[in-house]
N, C-alpha and C positions, 0 to 999 in steps of 0.2 A: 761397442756398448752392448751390453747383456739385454737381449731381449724378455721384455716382459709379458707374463703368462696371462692369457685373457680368460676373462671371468664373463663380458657380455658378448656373445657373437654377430646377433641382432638387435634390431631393435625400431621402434616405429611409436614417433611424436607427437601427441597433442592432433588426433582424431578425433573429431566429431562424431557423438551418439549417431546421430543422424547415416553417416557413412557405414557405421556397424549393420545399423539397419537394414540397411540398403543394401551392401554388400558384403553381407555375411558369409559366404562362400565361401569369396577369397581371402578374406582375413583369417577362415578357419582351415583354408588350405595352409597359410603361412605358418601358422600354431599349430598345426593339427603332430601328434606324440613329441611336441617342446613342451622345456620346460621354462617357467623363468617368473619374473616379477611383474604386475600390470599393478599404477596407479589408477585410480579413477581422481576426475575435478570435475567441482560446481564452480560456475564464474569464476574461472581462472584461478579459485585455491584448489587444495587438494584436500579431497573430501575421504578416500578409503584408499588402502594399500594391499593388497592379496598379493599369494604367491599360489602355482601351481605346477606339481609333475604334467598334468596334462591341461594344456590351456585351451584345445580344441572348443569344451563346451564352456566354462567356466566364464568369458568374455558374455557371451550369447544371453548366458542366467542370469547375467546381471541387468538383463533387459528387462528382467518381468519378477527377479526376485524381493526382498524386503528394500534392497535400495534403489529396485524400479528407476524411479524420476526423480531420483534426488544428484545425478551426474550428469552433464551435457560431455564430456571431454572425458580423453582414455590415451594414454601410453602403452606401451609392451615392450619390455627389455628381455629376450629369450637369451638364457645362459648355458652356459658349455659345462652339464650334468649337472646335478642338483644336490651335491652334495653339502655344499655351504647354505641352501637355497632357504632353509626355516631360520637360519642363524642371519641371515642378510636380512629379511622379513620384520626380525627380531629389532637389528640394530636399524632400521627403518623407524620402526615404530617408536622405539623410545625417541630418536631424534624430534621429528614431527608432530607425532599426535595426530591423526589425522580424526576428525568426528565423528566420521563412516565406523570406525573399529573401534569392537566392543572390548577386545583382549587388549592388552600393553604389549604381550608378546617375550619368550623368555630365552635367556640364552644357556646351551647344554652346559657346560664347563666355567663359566666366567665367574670369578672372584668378587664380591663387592667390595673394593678396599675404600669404600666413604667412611668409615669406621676408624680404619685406621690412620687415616688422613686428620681425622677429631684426634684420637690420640699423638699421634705427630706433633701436630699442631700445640696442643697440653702441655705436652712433653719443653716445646720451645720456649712457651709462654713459662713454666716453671726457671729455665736455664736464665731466661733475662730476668726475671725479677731475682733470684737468688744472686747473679752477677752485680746487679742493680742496689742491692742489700749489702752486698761484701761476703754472701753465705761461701765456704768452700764446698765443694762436692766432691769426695771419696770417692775413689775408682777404685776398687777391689784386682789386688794383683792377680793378673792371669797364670796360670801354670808354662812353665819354660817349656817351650817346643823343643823337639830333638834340631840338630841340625841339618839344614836344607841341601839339597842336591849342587853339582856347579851348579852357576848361573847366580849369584844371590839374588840379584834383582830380579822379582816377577815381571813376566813380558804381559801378564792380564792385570796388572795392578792398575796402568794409564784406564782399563775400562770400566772400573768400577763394577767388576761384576761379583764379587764376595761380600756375605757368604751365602754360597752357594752349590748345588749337586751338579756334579757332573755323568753322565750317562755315556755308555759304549755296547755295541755286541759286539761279539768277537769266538768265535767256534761256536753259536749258538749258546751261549752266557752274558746274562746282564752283568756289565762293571761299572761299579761305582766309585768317585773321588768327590771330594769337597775341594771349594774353593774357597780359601779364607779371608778375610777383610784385606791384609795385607797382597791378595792376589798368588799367594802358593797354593798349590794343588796337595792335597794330601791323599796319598792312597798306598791302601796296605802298609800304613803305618810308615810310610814317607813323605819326605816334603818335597817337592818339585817346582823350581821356577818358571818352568816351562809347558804347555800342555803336550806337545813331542816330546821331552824326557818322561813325564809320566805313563804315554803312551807308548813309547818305548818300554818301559818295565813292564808293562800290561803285557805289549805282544811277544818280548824276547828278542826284537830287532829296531832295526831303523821304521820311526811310526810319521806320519803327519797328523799333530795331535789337532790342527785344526781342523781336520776334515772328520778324525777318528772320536772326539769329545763332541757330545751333545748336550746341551744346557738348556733350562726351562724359561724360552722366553716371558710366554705369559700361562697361566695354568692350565694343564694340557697341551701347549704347544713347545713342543721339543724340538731344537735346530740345531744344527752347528757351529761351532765356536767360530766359525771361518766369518758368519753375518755378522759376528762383534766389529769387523776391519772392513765392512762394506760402511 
């Protein structure tokens, strides 16, 4: 079984204000240059959410800062580097809410597809009532594709991943292929059932196209076709 890459190293639960006080030292020995997430609670909810590259004093400040006396109770989740650290922060806040935080909190890269979900949605509610009515709906003839490589059958059609881009480097050059609804790869003006036959024509040899094609999971995140079969 593939071991899974950790995100919190440490971490220490449901601390008493009171213990902070107290023993401030050691708790700032334990943080002192981590990084990571600390909630704060009032009566057992959860009152504010912060994050920080250095957690040394930032626990301490919030003894005598604006949110003073408004926490009895404190967590620390220290994380292994802080590069996901404002975007975890992020998708904290939008879940919870907590009433300590004055920001929602925003994420770098992320699509808001609720928009498109309404039009979707539109989209469906037109298809039933016109079925509903007896209306026909015209599908405009597409242009005839050249013909496909061996293989007729796409091996990426079962995933539903078209249409969509595909990404590669390869001698220090970005290559580009689309994937089409019907799950063919098209590149340099071919059609490929396969992502190793397209990768093949890319490199001029024997390719493993799942390892060598990268595809936009979510926007900005770029992976390999191989997570389609995980």
């Amino acid at each position: 079984m593939k071991k899974r890459s950790a995100l919190v190293c440490e971490h220490m639960e449901n601390i008493s204000r009171e213990a902070l006080e107290e023993y401030q030292e050691i708790v700032r020995n334990y943080v002192r240059r981590r990084q990571g997430v600390y909630p704060l609670y009032r009566r057992g909810k959860l009152y504010y959410v912060g994050l920080a590259s250095n957690l040394r004093g930032r626990l301490a400040n919030h003894l005598k800062d604006r949110h003073g006396h408004s926490w009895d109770r404190f967590s620390v989740y220290l994380t292994i580097g802080d590069k996901h650290l404002r975007e975890l922060e992020s998708l904290v806040l939008h879940i919870v809410r907590p009433v300590g935080n004055k920001q929602k909190g925003k994420f770098a890269k992320s699509t808001n597809i609720r928009g498109r979900f309404a039009r979707d949605v539109r989209a469906r509610h037109r298809s039933e009532l016109n079925r509903m009515l007896g209306k026909v709906t015209t599908v405009k003839a597409r242009p005839k594709s050249p013909p496909a490589e061996e293989g007729r059958v796409s091996t990426l059609r079962k995933y539903g991943l078209g249409p969509a881009e595909l990404r590669a480097r390869y001698k220090g050059k970005l290559l580009k292929a689309r994937v089409r609804r019907d799950g063919m790869i098209r590149f340099r003006g071919r059609l490929f059932s396969s992502p190793s036959l397209a990768g093949s024509a890319a490199v001029n040899r024997t390719c493993n196209g799942w390892t060598f094609w990268t595809y936009q999971r979510a926007p900005g995140d770029w992976v390999r076709l191989a997570e389609l079969r995980k």
